[in-house]
FIKE-647610 format. One line per 10 residues: number of its first residue (from 0); for each residue x, y, z of N, C-alpha, C. Coordinates in steps of 0.2 Angstrom, whole numbers. Atoms other than C-alpha are relative to their C-alpha. Last residue first. Example, Ala and Ser with C-alpha at 12.3 -4.5 7.8 and 13.67 -1.06 7.14 Angstrom:
1 = -4:-6:-1:68:-5:36:-4:5:3; 4:-6:0:62:-22:39:4:6:0 .
# end
This chain:
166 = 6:0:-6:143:833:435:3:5:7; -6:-3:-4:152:830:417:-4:3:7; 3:-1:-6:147:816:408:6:4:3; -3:-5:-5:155:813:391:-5:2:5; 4:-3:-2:148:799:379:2:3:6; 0:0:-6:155:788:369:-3:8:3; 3:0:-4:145:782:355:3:1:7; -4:-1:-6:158:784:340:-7:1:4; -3:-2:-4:148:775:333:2:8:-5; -7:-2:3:132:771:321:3:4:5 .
156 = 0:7:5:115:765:327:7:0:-1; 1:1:8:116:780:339:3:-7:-4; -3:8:4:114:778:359:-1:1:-7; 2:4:6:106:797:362:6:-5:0; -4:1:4:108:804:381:-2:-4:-5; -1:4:6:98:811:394:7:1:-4; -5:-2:5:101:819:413:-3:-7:-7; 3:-8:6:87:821:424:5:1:-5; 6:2:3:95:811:439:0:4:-6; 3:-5:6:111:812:450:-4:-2:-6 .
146 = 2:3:7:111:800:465:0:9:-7; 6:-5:3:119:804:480:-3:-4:-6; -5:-3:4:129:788:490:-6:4:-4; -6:0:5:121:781:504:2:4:-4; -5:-4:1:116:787:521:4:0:-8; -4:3:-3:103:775:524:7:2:-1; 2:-1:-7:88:783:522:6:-4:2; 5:4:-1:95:786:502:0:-2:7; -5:5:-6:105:800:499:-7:-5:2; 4:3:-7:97:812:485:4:-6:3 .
136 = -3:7:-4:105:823:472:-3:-1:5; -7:-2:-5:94:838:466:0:-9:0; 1:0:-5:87:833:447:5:-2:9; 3:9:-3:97:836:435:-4:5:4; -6:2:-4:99:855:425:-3:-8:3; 4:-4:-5:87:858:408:7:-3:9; 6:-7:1:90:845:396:-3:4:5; 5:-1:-2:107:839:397:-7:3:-2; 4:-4:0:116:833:381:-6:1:4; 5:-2:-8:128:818:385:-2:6:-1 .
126 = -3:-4:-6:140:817:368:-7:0:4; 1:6:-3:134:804:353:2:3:7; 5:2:2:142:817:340:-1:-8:7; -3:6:6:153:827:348:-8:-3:0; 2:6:-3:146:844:358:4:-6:-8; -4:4:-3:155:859:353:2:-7:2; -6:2:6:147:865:339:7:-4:4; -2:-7:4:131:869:351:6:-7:-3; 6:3:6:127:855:367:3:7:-5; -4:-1:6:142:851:379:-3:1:-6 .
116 = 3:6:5:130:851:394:7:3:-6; -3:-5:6:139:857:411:-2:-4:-6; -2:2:6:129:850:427:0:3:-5; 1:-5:4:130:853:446:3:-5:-8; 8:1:6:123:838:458:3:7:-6; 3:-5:-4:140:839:472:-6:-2:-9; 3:-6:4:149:824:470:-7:5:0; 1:2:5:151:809:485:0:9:-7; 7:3:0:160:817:500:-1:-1:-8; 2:5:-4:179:818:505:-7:-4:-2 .
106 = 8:-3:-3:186:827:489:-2:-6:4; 4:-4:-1:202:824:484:-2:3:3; -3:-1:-4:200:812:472:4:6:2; -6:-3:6:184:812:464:5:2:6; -6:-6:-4:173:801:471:3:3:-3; -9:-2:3:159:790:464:2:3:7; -7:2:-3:140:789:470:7:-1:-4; 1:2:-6:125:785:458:7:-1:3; -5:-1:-1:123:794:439:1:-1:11; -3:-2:-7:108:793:432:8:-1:2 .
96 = -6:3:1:104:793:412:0:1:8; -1:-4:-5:88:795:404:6:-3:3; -2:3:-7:91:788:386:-2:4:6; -4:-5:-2:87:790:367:0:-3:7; 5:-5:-3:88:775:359:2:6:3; -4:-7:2:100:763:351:-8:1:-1; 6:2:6:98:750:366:2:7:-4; 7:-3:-4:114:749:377:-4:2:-8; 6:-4:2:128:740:374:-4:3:3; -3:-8:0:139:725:379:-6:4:-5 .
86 = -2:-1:7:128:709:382:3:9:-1; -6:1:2:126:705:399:3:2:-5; 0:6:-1:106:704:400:9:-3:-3; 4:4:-2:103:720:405:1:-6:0; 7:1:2:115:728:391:-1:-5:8; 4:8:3:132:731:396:-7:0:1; 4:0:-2:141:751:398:0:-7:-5; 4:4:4:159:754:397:-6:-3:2; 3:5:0:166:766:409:-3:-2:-8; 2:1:8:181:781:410:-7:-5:3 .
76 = 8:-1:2:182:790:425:-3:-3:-4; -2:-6:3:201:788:428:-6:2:-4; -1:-6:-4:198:778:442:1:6:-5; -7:1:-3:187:767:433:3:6:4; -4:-5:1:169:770:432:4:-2:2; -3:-5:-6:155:759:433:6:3:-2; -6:0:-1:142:754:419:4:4:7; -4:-2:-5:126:749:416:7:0:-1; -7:1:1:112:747:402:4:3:5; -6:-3:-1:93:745:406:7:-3:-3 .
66 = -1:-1:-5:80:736:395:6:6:5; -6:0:-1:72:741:379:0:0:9; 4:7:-3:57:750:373:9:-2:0; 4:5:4:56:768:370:-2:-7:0; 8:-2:-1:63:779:384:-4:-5:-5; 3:-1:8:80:768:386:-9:3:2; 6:2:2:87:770:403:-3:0:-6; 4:-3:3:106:773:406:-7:-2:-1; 6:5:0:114:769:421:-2:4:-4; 4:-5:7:129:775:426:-4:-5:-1 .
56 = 4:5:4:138:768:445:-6:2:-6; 7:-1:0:151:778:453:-4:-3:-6; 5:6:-5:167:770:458:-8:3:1; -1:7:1:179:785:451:-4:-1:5; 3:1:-6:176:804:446:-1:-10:-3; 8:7:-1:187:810:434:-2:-3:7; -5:7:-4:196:828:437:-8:-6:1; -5:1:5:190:843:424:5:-8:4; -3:-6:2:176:852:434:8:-3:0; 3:-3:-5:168:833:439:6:6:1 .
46 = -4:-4:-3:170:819:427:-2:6:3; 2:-3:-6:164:804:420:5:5:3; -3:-2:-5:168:796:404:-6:5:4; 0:-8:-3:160:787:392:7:1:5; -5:0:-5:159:770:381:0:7:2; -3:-8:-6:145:765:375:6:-1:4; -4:-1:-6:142:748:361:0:9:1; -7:-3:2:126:748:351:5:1:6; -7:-5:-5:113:737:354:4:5:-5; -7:-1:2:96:734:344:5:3:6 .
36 = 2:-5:5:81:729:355:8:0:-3; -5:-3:1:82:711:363:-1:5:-4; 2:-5:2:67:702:362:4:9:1; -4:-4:-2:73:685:358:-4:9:1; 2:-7:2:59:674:357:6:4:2; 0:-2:-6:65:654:359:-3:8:-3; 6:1:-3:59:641:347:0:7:6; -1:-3:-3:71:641:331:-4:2:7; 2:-6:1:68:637:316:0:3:7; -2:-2:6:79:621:315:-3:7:-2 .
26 = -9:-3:0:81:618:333:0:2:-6; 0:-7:-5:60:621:336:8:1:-1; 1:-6:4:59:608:320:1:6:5; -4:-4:8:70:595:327:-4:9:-4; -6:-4:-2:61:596:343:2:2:-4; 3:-3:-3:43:593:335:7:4:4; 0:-6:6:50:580:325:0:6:2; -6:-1:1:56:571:342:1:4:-8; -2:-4:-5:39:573:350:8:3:-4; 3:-9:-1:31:566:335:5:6:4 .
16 = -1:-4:7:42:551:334:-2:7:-2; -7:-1:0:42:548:352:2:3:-6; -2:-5:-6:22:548:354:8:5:1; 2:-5:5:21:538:335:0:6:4; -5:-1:3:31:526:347:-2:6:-5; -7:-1:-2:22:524:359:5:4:-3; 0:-6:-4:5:523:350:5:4:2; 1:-5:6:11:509:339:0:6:3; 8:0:5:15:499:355:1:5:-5; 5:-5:-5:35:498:360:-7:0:-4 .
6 = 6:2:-3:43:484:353:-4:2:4; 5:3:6:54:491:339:-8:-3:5; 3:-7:2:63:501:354:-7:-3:-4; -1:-3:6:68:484:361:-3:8:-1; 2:1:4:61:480:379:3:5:-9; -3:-6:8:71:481:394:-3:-4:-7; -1:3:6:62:473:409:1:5:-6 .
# end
């Protein structure tokens, strides 16, 4: 039986009317949490005594709060990093950085763990500055691909944000 709207009990009705203010106000301020920290776009390169290293996977970690950012590597090293949740970017923090597998062409095996920092007058603003050399490379019980560890870098509020790896 199809009953009017007007003929639903008082109760019914003050239960739809409510509900349906209740929506209106969460579309009109807003209802969901974003907790997305600031992005800022990165773009880098990767490379390995002056020839880019292709199909290895970067990964920056924010120390403060913030999820990961990822990118892989074209063949001519370059990559562009996206937020966690798709969004171009990475948090604008500082970073721990890894670096997993590539090639450089060549050479048969994944890249060897040595790292050149660009820090002094030389360094660009927004450049990969190691602290100290990585952590050795490791292959995981499955023979995969090395991992290079131990390296930071600053994401700034303001570009140019790319960022030179050199391993």
């Amino acid at each position: 039986m199809n009953l009017p709207f007007h003929f639903l009990p008082k109760s019914s009705l003050r239960l739809v009317t409510g509900m349906t203010l209740m929506l209106l106000s969460c579309m009109s301020i807003g209802c969901s949490f974003d907790d997305t920290p600031d992005l800022s776009e990165v773009t880098g390169t990767l490379t390995k005594s002056g020839k880019p290293v292709a199909g290895a996977q970067v990964e920056f970690y924010p120390i403060s709060a913030g999820a990961a950012s990822y990118g892989k590597t074209d063949e001519e090293g370059n990559f562009v990093l996206r937020y966690s949740t798709g969004k171009p970017g990475a948090a604008v923090d500082e970073h721990t950085v890894s670096v997993i597998g590539g090639r450089v062409e060549g050479e048969r095996n994944a890249p060897s763990v040595e790292v050149t920092s660009m820090a002094g007058a030389d360094a660009a603003e927004g450049t990969l500055q190691p602290i100290g050399g990585p952590k050795k490379g490791r292959r995981n019980s499955s023979g995969g691909p090395k991992t290079v560890e131990g390296l930071t870098a600053e994401v700034l509020a303001t570009g140019p944000n790319h960022i030179e790896l050199t391993i």
